[in-house]
N, C-alpha and C positions, 0 to 999 in steps of 0.2 A: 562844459565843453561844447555841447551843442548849440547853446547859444553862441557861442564863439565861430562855431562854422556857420550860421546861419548869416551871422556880421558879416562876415567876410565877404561870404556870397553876395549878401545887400550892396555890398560896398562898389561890386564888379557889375551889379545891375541884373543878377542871376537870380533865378531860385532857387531853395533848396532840393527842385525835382533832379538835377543836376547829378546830387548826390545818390539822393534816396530814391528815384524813380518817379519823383511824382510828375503832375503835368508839369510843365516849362514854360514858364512866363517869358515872353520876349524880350531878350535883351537890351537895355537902353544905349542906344548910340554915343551917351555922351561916357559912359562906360569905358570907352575906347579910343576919349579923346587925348590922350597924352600917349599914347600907340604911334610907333611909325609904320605908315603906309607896308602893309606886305601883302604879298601874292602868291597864291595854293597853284598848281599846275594840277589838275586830275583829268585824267588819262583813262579811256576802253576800249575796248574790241568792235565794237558793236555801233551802227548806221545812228541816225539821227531818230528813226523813227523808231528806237528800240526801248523800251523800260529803262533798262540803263541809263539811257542819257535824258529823260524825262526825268529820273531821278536828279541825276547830275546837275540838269538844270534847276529843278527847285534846291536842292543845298546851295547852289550858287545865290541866288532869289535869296535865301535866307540868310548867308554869309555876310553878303552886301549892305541888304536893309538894317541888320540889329548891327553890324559893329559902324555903320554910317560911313562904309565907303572905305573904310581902314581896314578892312582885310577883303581882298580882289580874288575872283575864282576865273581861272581861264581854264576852258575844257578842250581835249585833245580827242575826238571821237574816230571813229575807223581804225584805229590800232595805226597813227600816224604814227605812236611813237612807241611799239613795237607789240608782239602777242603780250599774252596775260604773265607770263613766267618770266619774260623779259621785263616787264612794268614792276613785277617782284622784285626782281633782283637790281631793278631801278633803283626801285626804293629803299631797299637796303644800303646801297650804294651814295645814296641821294641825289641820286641826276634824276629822279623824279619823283614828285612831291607827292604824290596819292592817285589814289583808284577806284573805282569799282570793278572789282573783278571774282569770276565767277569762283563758290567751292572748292571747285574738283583742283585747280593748279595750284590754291592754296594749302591746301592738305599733301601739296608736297613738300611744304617746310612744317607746317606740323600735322606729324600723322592722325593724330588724333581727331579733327578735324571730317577727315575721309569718315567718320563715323557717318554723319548725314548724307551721304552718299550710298548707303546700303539701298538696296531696291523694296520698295513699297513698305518702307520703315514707317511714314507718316500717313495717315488716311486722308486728312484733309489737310491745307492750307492754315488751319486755325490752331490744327493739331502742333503745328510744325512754329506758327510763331510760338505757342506758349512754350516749348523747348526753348527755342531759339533768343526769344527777350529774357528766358527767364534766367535762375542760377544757371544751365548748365551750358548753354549759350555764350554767358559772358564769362564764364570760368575758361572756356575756350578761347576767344577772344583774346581775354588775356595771356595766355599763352604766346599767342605771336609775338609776346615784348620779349622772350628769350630769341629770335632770330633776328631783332632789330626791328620789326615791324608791330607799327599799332593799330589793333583791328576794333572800328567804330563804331559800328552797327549793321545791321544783316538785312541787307536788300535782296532782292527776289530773282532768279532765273525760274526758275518753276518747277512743275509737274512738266516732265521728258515724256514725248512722245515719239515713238519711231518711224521713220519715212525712210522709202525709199524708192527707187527706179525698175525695179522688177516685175515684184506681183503683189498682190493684195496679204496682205498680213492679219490672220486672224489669232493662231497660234503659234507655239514656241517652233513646229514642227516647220511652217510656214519661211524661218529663219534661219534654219538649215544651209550654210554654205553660203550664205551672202557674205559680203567684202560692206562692213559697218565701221564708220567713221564714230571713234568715242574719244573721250578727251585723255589725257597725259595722265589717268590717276589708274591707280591698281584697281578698284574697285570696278570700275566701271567696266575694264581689260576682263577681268574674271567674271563680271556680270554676264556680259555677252560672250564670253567665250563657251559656258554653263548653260547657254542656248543654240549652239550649236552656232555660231555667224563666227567668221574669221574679224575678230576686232583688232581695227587700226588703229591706235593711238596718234592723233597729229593735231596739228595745232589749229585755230578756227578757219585762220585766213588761210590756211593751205588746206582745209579741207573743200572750202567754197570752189578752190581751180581743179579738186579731185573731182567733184560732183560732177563741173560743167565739161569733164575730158574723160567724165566716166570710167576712171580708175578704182572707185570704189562705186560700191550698188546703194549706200543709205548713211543717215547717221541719226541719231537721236539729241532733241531739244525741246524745248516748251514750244507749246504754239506762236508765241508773239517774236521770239527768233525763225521761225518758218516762218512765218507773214512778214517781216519787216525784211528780211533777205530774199523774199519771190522766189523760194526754194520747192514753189510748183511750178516752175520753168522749167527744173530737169528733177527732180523728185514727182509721181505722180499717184504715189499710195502716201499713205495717213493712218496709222493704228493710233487712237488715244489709249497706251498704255498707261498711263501715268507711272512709267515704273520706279521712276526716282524723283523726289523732291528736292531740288537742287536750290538752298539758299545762294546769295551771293555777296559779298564783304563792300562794306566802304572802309576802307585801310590803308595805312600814310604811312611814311616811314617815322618810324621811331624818332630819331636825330632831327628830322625838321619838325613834326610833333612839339617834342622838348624845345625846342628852339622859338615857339609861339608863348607871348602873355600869357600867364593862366587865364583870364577871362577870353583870350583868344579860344583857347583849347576846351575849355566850358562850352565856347557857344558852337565850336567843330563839331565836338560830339554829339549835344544835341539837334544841330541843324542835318546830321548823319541819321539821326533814328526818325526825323521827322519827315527826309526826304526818301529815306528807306519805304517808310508806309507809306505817303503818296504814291511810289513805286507799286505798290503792293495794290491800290485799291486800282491804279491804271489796270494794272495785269488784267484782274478781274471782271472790270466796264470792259475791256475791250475786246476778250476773247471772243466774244460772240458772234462779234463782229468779223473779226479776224477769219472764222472759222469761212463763216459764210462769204467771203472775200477767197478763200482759196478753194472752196465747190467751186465756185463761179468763175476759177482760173483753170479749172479743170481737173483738180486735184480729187481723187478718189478717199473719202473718209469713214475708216469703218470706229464710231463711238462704242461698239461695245466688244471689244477684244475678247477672248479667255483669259480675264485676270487669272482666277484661279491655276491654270491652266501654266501662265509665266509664273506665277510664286510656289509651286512645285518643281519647277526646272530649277531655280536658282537656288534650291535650299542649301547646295556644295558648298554658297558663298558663305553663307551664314556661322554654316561649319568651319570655315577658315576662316572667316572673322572673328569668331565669337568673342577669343578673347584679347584680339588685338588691340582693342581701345581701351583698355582699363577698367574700368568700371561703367565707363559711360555709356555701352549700348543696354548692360540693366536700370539704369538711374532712367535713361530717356524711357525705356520699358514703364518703369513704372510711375514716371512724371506722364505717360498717358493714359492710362489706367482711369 
């Protein structure tokens, strides 16, 4: 039998990493020469100069080159073609063909999901792909095929840091009564609520006209979303809490999905995980840089918070989480161990 799917694969110009995980050979153009011409629409929230679309652009680069021009990627950057819940229910819908979009609005079609979302769950970045590539990653993943959507590989938002327009943030105390911009997902709602901050749930691009009309005092993101939106313009404090580790999805809709050659949909996917980690090592080259770009904008940055300090305030979350996801916040437990 295995010989037989290794053929098959041979046959499409694949490897068998495809299947089993191994590395991925590049796919031969001529693979996809009895293919008619089609074209992917993928769609973000997020500026030109953000991981997102760095990412976006190499799947594209990689789409192009292996199927030789027979499958087309045009990308939709700034949230042209609506927020991230809206590009969901795009998809579902199929008036738009795929995405990258972040976690938190994904885990509101499957809850389960909002598991990676809990605050200071992963230690590091490395901690968090090996969940995330690993089994319990793609057992999730695959879950979005019961809402109509097919979730590809896990590209990066990051380690959340919280800014805002007030005063300098060292502790949970510090957060007290601020007006904090978090995203549409429960978790996040009850994160900050558990720190005393009145959390507003709203969507990206309407939080950006909150910031500069000062309806709300902060919101929390990874650094390279504060650098790449100049949100030391009207944000002028910086805690790196790292409180949450926020993967983020390359994911298509189901129905157009199905609707690609299987060698098409072979080289989607993996041109998904390979532009996922270029994503990933960007993030990483360029914080530094980032960091030291927003001192220099005037941005006040304190690196060493009281963690300790916020993962005692949020323990209430924990407690109403615990056992909402099933099994999977002891499996990620002890898949880090």
């Amino acid at each position: 039998m295995k010989n037989k799917i290794f053929g098959s694969l041979a046959a499409f110009g694949l490897s068998a990493g495809v299947l089993f995980g191994a590395p991925q050979a590049a796919a031969s153009p001529e693979a996809f020469a009895g293919m008619k011409p089609a074209t992917i629409k993928l769609a973000h929230v997020v500026n030109e100069r953000d991981s997102f679309h760095l990412s976006a652009v190499r799947f594209k680069e990689i789409v192009e080159e292996r199927s030789g021009g027979k499958l087309s990627v045009e990308l939709f950057p700034n949230a042209v073609l609506g927020d991230e819940r809206t590009l969901l229910e795009g998809m579902q819908m199929g008036t738009v063909d795929m995405g990258v979009i972040t976690n938190g609005p994904v885990a509101n079609f499957v809850e389960q999901m909002a598991v990676f979302e809990l605050p200071f769950l992963f230690p590091t970045p490395e901690a968090a792909y090996k969940v995330l590539d690993g089994e319990i990653g793609q057992e999730l993943l695959g879950r979005l095929e019961r809402v109509n959507l097919k979730g590809l590989a896990y590209a990066e938002r990051g380690f959340r840091n919280l800014t805002n327009s007030r005063r300098a943030v060292h502790g949970p105390a510090d957060v007290q009564g601020m007006k904090i911009r978090v995203m549409e997902n429960p978790v996040y709602i009850d994160t900050f609520r558990a720190l005393g901050a009145n959390a507003v749930p709203m969507a990206w691009t309407e939080a950006l006209t909150a910031m500069q009309q000062g309806t709300i005092d902060g919101q929390e993101n990874p650094v390279n979303v504060i650098h790449s939106f100049k949100l030391s313009e009207t944000q002028k404090h910086m805690s790196l809490t790292r409180h949450t580790y926020a993967p983020a999805i390359f994911v298509m809709g189901l129905d157009r999905f199905k609707r690609l050659p299987e060698p098409a949909q072979a080289l989607v996917k993996s041109a998904a995980q390979e532009a996922a980690e270029h994503g990933r090592r960007m993030n990483a080259e360029m914080q530094a840089a980032q960091l030291a770009e927003l001192r220099a904008a005037g941005m006040q940055i304190d690196e060493s918070p009281d963690v300790g300090a916020f993962q005692k305030a949020i323990e209430s979350v924990y407690a109403k989480y615990e056992s909402r996801f099933g099994d999977y916040l002891p499996r990620i437990r002890a898949a880090l161990q």
